[in-house]
C-alpha positions in Angstrom: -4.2 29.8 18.0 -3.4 27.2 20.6 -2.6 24.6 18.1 -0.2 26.9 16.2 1.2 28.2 19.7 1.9 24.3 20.4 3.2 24.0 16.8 6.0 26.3 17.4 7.0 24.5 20.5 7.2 21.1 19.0 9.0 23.1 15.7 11.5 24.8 18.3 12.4 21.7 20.2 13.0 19.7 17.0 15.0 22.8 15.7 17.5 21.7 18.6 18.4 18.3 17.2 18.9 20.2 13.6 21.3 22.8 15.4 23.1 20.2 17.1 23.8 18.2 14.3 24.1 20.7 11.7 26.8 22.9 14.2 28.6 19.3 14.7 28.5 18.4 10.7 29.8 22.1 9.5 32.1 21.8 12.6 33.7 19.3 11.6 33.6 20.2 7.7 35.9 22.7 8.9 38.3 21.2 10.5 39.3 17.9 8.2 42.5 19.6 6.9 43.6 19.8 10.4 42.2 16.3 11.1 44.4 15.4 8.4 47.2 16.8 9.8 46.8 15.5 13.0 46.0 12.0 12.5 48.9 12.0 9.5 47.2 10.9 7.0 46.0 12.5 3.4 43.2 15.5 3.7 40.6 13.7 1.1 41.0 10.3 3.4 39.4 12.4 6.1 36.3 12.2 4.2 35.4 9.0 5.8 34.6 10.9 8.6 31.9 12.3 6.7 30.6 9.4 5.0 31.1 6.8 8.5 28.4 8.8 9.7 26.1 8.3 6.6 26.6 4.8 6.7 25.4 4.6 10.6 22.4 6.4 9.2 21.6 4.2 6.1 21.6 1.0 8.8 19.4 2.7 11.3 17.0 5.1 9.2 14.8 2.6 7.8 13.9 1.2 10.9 13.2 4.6 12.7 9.4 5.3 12.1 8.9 1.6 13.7 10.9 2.3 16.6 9.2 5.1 17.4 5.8 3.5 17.0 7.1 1.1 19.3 8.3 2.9 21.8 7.3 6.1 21.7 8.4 9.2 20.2 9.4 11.0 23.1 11.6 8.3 24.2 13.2 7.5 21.2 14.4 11.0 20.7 16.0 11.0 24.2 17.7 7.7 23.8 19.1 9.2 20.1 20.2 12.4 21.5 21.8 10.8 25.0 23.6 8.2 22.2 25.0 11.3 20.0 26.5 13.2 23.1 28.6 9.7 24.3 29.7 9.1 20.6 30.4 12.9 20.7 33.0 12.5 23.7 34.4 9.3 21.9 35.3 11.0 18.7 37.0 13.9 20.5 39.5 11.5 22.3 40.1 9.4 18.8 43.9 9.1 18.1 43.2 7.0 14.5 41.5 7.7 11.6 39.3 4.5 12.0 38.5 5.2 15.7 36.8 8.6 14.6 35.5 7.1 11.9 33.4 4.3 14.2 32.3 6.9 16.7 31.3 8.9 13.8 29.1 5.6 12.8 27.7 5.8 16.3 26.9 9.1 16.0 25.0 8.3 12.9 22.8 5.8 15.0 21.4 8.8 17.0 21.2 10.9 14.2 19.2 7.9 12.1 16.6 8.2 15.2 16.4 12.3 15.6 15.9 13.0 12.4 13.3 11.5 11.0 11.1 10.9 14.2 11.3 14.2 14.8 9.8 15.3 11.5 7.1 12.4 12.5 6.7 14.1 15.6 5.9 17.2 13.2 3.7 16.1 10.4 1.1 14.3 12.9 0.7 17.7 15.1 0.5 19.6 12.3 -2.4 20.4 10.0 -0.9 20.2 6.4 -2.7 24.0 5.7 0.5 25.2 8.1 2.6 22.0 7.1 5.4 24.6 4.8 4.8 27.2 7.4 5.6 25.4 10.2 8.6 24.0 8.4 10.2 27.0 8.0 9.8 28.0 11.5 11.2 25.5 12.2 14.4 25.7 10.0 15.3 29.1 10.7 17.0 28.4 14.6 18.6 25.3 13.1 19.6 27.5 10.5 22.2 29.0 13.7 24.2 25.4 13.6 25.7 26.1 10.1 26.0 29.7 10.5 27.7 29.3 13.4 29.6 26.0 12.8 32.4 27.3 10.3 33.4 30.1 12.2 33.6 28.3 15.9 35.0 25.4 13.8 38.0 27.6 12.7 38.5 29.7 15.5 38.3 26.6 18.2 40.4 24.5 15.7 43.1 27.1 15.4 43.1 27.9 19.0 42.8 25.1 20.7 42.0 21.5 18.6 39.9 20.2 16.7 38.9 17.7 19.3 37.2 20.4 21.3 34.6 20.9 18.6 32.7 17.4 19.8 32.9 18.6 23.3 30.5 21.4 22.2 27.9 19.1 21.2 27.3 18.0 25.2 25.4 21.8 26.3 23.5 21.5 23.2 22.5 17.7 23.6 21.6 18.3 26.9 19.2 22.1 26.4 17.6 18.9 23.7 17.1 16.2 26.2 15.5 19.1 28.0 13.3 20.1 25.7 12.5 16.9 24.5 11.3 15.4 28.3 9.1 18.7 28.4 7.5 19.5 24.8 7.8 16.1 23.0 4.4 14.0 23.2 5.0 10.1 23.6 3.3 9.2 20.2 3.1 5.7 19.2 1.0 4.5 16.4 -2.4 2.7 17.8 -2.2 -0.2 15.6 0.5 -3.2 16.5 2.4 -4.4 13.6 5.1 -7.1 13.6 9.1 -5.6 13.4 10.2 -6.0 10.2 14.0 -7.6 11.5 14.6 -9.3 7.5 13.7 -6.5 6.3 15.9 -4.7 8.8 19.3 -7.1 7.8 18.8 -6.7 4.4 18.1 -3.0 3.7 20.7 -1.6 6.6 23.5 -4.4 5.5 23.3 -3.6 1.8 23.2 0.3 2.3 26.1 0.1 4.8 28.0 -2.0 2.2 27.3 0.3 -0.8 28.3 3.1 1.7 31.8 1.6 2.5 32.3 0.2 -1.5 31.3 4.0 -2.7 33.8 5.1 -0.2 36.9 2.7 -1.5 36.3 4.3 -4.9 36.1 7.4 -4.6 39.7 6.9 -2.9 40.7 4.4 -5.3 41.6 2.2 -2.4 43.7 -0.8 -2.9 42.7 -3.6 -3.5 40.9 -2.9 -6.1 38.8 -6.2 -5.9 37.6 -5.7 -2.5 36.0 -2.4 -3.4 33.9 -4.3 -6.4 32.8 -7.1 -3.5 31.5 -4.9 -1.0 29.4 -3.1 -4.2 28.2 -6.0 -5.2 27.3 -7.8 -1.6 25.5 -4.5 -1.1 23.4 -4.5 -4.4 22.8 -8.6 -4.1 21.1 -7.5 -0.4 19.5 -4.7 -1.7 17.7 -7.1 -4.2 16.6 -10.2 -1.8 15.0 -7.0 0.4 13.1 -6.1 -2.9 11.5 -9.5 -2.8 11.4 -10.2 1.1 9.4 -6.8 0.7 7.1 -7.9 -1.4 5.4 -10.7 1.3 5.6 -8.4 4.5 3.0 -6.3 5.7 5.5 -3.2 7.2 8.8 -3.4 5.5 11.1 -1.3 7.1 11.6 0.8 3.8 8.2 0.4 1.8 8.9 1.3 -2.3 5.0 1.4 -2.6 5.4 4.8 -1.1 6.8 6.2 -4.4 3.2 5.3 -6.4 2.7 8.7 -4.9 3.4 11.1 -7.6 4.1 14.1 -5.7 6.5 11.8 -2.7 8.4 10.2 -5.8 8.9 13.3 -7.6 10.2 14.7 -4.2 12.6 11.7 -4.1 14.1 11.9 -7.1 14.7 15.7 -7.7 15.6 16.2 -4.3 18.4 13.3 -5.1 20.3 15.5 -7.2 19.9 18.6 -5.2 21.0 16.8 -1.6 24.2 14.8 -4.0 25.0 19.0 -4.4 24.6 20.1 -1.0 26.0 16.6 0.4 29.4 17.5 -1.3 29.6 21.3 -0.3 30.5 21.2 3.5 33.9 18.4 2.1 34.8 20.4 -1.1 34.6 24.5 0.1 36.9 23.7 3.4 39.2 21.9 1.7 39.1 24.2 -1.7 40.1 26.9 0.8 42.6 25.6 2.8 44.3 23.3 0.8 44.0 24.8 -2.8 44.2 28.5 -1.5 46.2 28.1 1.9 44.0 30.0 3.7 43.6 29.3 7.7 41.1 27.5 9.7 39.5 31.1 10.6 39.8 32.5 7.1 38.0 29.4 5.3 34.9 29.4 8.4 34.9 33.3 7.8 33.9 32.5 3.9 31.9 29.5 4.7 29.6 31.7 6.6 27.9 33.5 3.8 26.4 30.1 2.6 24.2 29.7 5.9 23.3 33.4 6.2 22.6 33.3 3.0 19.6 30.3 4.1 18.5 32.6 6.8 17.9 35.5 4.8 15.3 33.6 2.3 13.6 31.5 5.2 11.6 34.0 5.7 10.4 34.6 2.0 10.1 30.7 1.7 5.9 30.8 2.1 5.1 33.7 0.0 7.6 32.2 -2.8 5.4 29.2 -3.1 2.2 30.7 -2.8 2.9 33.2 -5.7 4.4 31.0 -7.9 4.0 27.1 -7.3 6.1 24.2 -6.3 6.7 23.4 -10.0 8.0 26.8 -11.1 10.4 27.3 -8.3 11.7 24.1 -7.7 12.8 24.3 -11.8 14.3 27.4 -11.7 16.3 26.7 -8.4 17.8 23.7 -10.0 19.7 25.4 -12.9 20.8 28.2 -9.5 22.0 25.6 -8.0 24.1 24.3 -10.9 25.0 28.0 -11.7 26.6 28.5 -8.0 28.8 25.3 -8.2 29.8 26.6 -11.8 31.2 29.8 -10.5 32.7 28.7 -7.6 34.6 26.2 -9.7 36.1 29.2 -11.8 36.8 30.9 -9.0 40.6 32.4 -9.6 43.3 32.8 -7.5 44.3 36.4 -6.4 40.6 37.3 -6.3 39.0 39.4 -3.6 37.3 37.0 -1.4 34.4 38.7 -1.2 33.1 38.0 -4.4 33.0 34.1 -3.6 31.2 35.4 -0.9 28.4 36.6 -2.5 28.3 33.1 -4.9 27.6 31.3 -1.7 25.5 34.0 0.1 23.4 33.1 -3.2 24.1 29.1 -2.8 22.8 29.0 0.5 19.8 30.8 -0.1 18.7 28.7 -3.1 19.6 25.4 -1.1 17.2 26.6 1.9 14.2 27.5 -0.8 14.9 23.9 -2.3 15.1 21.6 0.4 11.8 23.8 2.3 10.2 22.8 -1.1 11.5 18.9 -1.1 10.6 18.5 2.6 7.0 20.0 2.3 5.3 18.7 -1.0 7.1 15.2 -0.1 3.6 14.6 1.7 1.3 16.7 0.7 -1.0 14.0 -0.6 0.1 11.2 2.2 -1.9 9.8 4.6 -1.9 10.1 7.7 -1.4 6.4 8.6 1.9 6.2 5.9 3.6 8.8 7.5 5.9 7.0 9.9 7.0 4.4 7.1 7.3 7.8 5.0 9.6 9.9 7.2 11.6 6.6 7.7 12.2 6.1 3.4 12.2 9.5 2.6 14.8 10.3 5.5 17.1 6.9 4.4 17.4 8.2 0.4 17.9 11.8 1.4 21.2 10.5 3.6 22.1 8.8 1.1 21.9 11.1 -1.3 24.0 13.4 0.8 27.0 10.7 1.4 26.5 9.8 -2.3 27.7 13.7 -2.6 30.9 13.1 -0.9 31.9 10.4 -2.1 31.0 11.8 -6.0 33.2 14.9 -5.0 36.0 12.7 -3.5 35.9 10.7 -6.4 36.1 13.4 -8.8 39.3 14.8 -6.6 40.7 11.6 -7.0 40.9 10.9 -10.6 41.3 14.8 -11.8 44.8 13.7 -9.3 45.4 10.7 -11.2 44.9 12.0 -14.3 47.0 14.9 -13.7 50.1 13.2 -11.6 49.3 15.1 -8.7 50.9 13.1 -5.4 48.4 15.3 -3.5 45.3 17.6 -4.1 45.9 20.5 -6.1 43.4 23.7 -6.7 42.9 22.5 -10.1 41.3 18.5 -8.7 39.0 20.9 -6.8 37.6 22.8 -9.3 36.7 19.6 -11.6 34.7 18.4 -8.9 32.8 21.4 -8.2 32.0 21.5 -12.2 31.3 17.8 -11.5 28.8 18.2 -8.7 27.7 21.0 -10.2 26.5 19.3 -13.8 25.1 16.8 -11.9 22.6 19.5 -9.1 21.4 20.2 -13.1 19.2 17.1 -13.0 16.6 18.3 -10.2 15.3 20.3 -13.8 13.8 18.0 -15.8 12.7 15.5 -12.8 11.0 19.2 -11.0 9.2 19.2 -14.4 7.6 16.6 -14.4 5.4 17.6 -11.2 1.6 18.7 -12.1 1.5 22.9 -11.9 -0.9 22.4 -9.0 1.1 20.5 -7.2 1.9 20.8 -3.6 -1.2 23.6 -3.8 -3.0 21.9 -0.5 0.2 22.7 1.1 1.1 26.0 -0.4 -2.1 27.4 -1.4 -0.8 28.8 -5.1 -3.8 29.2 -7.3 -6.3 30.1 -4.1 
C-alpha cells in the first residue's frame, strides 16, 4: 500500500507537466486563426508554430534519458519546466511569425526533457503488475489540459488576445516546479557511461532538418530546391548516425531497442495512430473557424467533446485490457479511429453541431484507450537497465510522429488548394485532409496484428 500511495504521488506530479503542456498545445490549437490574423499572414502558415516545437523536441529527446542519468531526474525536470515558463513569456510578446516560431523551439527543449524523464521517473518506481494502472492515473488530471484548453483558448482569445494564453502557463509551471522539488526522487543511473555528443549532432541535426524540409512542403514553400536540400541533408545525417551507432556503447537513440517485439510493434502502430492525433488539434480549429466561420468560443465549445470524451473511458482503460487483450483492442480501435476522421470529413454544412460533437466525444475516447495501450505494452518485456535509452527513443518517434501529422494535414490542405484554384483554404481542402489523415490512422490495423494474443499479458493480466 505505501508503494502504490507513493505511486500516485509521483503519477500526480508528472500529471502536472502533461497538463501544462497539453493546456498550452490545445491553447494554442485554438487560437492560430487569430494568430493568423494578427501576425498577417495565411492561417495554414501558422502551423509552424506547431511543428517549431516538434523540431525543438526531435533535437533534444534523444539525449533526455542520458541527461537525466547524468544529472538527476529531479533536477532535470526543474531545469525543463523553469526553461518552458521563460519561452512561455517570450512567445506571448512575439510580434513575427518566426519569433513565435523560435520561442516555440525553445519551448520544445523543455518539453524534450519533461516528457520522457518523467515517464523514466515512472517506469523505475513502478512495479510493471500496476505499470497500465498507474498510467491511467496518471492521465486522467492531465486529461484537464485539453479539456480545458479549447474553451479558455477561445474565450481568452476573443476577450482579450491570444498572447495571454502563454501567460497562463507561468501558475501552472510553477504548482510543477513545486511538486517536482517535493515528490520527484533525484534518480540517476548507477553505472557511468560516456555522452554520446556524435551521436547527439547527428540524430538531433538530421531530425531538425527533416522537421523544417517536411514543413516547406507541406506549404509548398518557394524555392522549391531548398525544401529537397534540407530533406536530403536531414536523411544523409540520419544515415552516418546509423553507422556512428553501430561502434558506441550508449547511442543517444539505440535502434537495437526495436529487436523487442512487443516495443517495435508499439512503435510502429502507434506511428499511425499519433500521425492521426498529431493532425487533429491544427485541422478541427481551423475546419471550424475558417471553413464554417464559427468564433474562437464556438470552435473551443466543440473541441471540448474530444477531451471529455478521453476522460470518460480512462477509467474503463484496465478492465478493457484485462478482458480482452492488447491485440484485440488495439485492432479494433484502429479502424475507430479511421471511422471518426471519416465522418468528420463528411460533416455538412447547416448541420446541428451537436452531432460532430458526439464523432469527437467518440474520437477522444478511442485516442485515450489507444495511446494507454501504446504507452504500456511499449515495455512490458524491457529491462529495467534499457529503460532510460527506451523512454528517450520511444518519446523521439512518437513526437515525430505527431509533427509528421501536421505537416501531412497541411500538406493535404495545400495541394486540395492547388488543385482546386483556391487563393486561400476553403471547407472542401479541409475535408480532403481529414479523409487523408484518416486512411492513413487505418494502418495501426495490420501492424496491431501482428502482436502475439498474449501480449502485453504481464502488464494487463488478460488470460489470468
Amino acid at each position: 500500500m505505501p508503494l502504490l500511495r507513493r505511486s500516485q504521488i509521483i503519477a500526480l506530479t508528472i500529471s502536472c507537466f502533461l497538463f501544462m503542456e497539453q493546456l498550452d498545445g490545445t491553447i494554442l490549437a485554438t487560437a492560430l486563426p487569430s494568430i493568423a490574423t494578427s501576425l498577417h499572414v495565411d492561417p495554414v502558415e501558422v502551423s509552424i508554430a506547431l511543428t517549431s516545437y516538434i523540431v525543438g523536441l526531435a533535437i533534444f529527446i534523444p539525449a533526455s534519458g542520458a541527461v537525466a542519468d547524468r544529472f538527476g531526474s529531479r533536477t532535470t525536470l526543474m531545469v525543463a519546466i523553469g526553461l518552458f515558463v521563460a519561452c512561455s513569456i517570450l512567445c506571448a510578446q512575439a510580434q513575427t511569425l518566426p519569433v513565435l516560431a523560435v520561442g516555440r523551439m525553445m519551448q520544445g527543449v523543455g518539453g524534450a526533457l519533461m516528457m520522457p524523464v518523467g515517464r523514466l521517473v515512472l517506469l523505475r518506481s513502478v512495479a510493471k503488475s500496476e505499470l497500465l494502472k498507474t498510467m491511467t492515473w496518471m492521465m486522467m488530471p492531465a486529461t484537464l489540459g485539453p479539456m480545458l484548453g479549447p474553451v479558455i483558448g477561445g474565450i481568452v482569445t476573443q476577450t482579450l488576445s491570444w498572447r495571454w494564453n502563454f501567460y497562463l502557463n507561468i501558475p501552472v509551471g510553477l504548482l510543477g516546479l513545486f511538486m517536482t522539488w517535493r515528490h520527484i526522487p533525484q534518480l540517476r543511473e548507477p553505472r557511468k557511461t560516456p555522452f554520446d555528443r556524435m551521436g547527439m549532432v547527428l540524430a538531433g541535426g538530421g531530425l531538425a532538418l527533416l522537421s523544417v524540409g517536411a514543413e516547406m512542403i507541406s506549404h509548398a514553400t518557394k524555392p522549391y530546391w531548398l525544401s529537397a536540400v534540407l530533406v536530403a541533408i536531414g536523411a544523409g545525417l540520419f544515415i552516418l548516425y546509423s553507422r556512428h551507432m553501430k561502434h558506441c556503447e550508449a547511442p543517444v537513440l539505440d535502434f537495437r531497442l526495436m529487436r523487442v517485439p512487443t516495443f517495435r510493434l508499439s512503435v510502429f502502430s502507434g506511428a499511425a495512430s499519433r500521425l492521426a492525433a498529431g493532425a487533429l488539434p491544427f485541422l478541427v480549429p481551423a475546419l471550424l473557424q475558417v471553413g464554417f466561420d464559427l468564433s474562437p468560443i464556438q470552435s473551443g465549445m466543440i473541441i471540448f467533446a474530444a477531451p471529455v470524451g478521453a476522460l470518460c473511458a480512462r477509467p474503463y482503460v484496465p478492465r478493457i485490457f484485462r478482458r480482452f487483450g492488447f491485440r484485440r483492442v488495439m485492432m479494433t480501435l484502429g479502424w475507430g479511429a479511421g471511422l471518426t476522421f471519416g465522418l468528420v470529413a463528411l460533416f455538412p454544412a447547416g448541420w446541428p453541431y451537436w452531432t460532430l460533437t458526439l464523432v469527437l466525444i467518440l474520437s477522444g475516447a478511442v485516442q485515450a484507450i489507444q495511446f494507454s495501450a501504446y504507452n504500456s505494452i511499449a515495455y512490458a518485456d524491457l529491462p529495467e537497465p534499457r529503460m532510460s535509452a527506451a523512454t528517450s527513443f520511444y518519446a523521439t518517434f512518437q513526437q515525430i510522429m505527431l509533427s509528421s501529422g501536421i505537416c501531412v494535414a497541411a500538406l493535404a490542405v495545400t495541394m486540395s488548394r492547388i488543385a482546386h484554384h483556391h487563393l486561400t483554404a476553403q471547407t472542401a481542402d479541409f475535408r480532403v485532409s481529414f479523409l487523408v489523415i484518416g486512411l492513413l490512422s487505418c494502418l495501426a490495423v495490420p501492424l496491431a496484428a501482428r502482436l502475439a494474443p498474449n501480449a502485453g499479458a504481464n502488464i494487463s493480466g488478460h488470460g489470468q
